[in-house]
N, C-alpha and C positions, 0 to 999 in steps of 0.2 A: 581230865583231858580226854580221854578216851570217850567219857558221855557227849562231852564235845564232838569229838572227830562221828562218831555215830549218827548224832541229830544232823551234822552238816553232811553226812551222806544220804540219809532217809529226802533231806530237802533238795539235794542234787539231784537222786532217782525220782521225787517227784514233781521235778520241775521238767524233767527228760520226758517221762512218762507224759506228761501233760501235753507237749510239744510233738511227741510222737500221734497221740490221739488226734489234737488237731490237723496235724498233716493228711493223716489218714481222713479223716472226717473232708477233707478240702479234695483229697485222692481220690476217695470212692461217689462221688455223685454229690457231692457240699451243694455244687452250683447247675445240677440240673436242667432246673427251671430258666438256664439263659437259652440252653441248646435250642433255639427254635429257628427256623426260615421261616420269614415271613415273602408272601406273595403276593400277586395282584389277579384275578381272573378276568381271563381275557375272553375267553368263547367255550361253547361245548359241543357233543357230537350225540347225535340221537343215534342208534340201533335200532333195529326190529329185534327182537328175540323168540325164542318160543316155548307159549307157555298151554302149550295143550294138553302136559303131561300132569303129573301129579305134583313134580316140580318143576318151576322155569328151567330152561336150558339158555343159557346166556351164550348165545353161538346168534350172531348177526343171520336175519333171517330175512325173505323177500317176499312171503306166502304164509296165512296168516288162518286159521279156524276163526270162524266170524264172532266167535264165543271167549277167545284167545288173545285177543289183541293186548300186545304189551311189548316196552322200548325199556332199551335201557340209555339214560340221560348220564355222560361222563361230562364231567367240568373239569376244566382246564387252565393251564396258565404258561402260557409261552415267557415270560419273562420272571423272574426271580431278584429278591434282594436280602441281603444277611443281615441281620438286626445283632445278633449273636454269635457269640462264638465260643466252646468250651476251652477254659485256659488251660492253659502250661500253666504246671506245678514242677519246680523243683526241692526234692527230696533227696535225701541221704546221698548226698553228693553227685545224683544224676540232673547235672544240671540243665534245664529245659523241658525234662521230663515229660512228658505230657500223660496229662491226669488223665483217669478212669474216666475214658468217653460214654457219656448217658448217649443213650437212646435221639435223634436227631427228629422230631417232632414237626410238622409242618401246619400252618397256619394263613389261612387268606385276609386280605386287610380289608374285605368285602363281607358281611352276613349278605346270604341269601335272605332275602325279607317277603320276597312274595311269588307266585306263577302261575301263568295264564295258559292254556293250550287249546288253541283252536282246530277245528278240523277244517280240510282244505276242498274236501268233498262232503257230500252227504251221505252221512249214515243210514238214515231213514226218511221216510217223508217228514215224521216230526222233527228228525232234526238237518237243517239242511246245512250247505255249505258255509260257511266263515262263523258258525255260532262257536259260542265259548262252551266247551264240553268239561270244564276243570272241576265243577261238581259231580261228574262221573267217573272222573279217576280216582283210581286208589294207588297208594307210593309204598314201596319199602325201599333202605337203602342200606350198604352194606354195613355201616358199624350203629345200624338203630338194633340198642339191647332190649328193647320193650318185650322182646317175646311172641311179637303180632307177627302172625305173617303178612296183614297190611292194614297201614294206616291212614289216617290221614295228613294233610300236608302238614300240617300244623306242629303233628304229632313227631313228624320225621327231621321239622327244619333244626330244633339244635343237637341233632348230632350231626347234621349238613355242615355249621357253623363252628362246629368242635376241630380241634388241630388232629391231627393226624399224621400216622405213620409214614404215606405218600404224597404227593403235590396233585391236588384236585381233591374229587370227589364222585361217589357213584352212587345214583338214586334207579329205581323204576319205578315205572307206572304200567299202571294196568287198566283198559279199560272196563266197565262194570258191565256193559251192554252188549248186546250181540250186535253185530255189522249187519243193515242189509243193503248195502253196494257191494260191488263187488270188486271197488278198492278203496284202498281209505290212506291218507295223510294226515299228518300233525305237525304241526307249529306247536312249539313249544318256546316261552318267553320266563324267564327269570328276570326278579326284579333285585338290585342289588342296593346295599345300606350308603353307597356314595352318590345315589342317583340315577347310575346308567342301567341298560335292561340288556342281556344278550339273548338272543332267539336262534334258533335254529328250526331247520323242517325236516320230517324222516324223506325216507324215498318213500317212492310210492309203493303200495302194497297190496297184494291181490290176494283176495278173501278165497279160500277154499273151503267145499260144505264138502 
């Protein structure tokens, strides 16, 4: 009797134990991978910045070393939708509980797929107002781990496309060339994986030698 009342306690503690594990495993991050917002990009906002130093300085600027030229490109999303949500768990009699919240991830329903950036004036006599300057820029952006400090586009668009800690996203460019007007604009166009394109153009920018 006693071997009895033992084995049906070994099997109570580990039917307990089991159930506690699970709980916990469902408590501490089980379901993750639901926590996302999903979004829609709506438009973006060019900057000047300035990159005359050794490092860019990402302070909105309006004057520009002709050697220096560089923007910083934020993408955006005015509107929002929850695809997700981290559940309530109830546990040891906390009932509603709500589980160990992961981390809130955000995500666009759009890849960036391609980008055009024109200039609005002329750079040089070779190259004049409305041409496509996009093989003269170089991009970095903020969660690109490659270790460059610049890339190509190519190089930068899937961590563009990757989910992220906040809603949007933030690239720069740089031009490779020196300026000789003595101001210079950009148009810059994104092309997105649903078809549409958003564009925006900097302010205007007065080159100082």
């Amino acid at each position: 009797m006693l071997n009895i009342i033992k084995k049906s306690s070994i099997v109570l503690i580990s039917v307990v134990t089991i159930r506690i594990l699970s709980s916990c495993i469902g408590l501490f991050g089980g379901d993750c991978d639901s926590n996302v917002i999903y979004y829609d990009i709506d438009h973006m906002q060019i900057e000047g910045i300035d990159n005359s130093g050794e490092y860019a300085i990402y302070e909105e600027k309006d004057t520009m070393k002709s050697a220096a030229v560089a923007f910083k490109v934020n993408i955006k999303a005015d509107s929002l939708y929850y695809l997700a949500e981290v559940k309530n768990t109830a546990i040891f009699g906390f009932s509603q509980a709500k589980a160990w919240e992961c981390e809130t991830y955000y995500k666009a329903n759009q890849d960036i797929t391609g980008i055009k950036i024109t200039t609005v004036f002329d750079i040089s006599s070779r190259i004049p107002a409305n041409s496509d300057i996009s093989k003269d820029i170089l991009f970095n952006a903020d969660n690109n781990d490659t270790g460059k400090l610049y890339s190509n586009f190519e190089d930068i668009k899937s961590y563009l496309n990757k989910s992220g800690s906040y809603i949007g996203n933030v690239f720069y460019i740089f031009y490779k060339n020196a300026v000789q007007n003595d101001s210079i604009r950009f148009v810059v166009e994104l092309s997105l994986s649903d078809g549409r394109a958003i564009v925006d153009t900097s302010n205007v920018i007065r080159i100082v030698r």
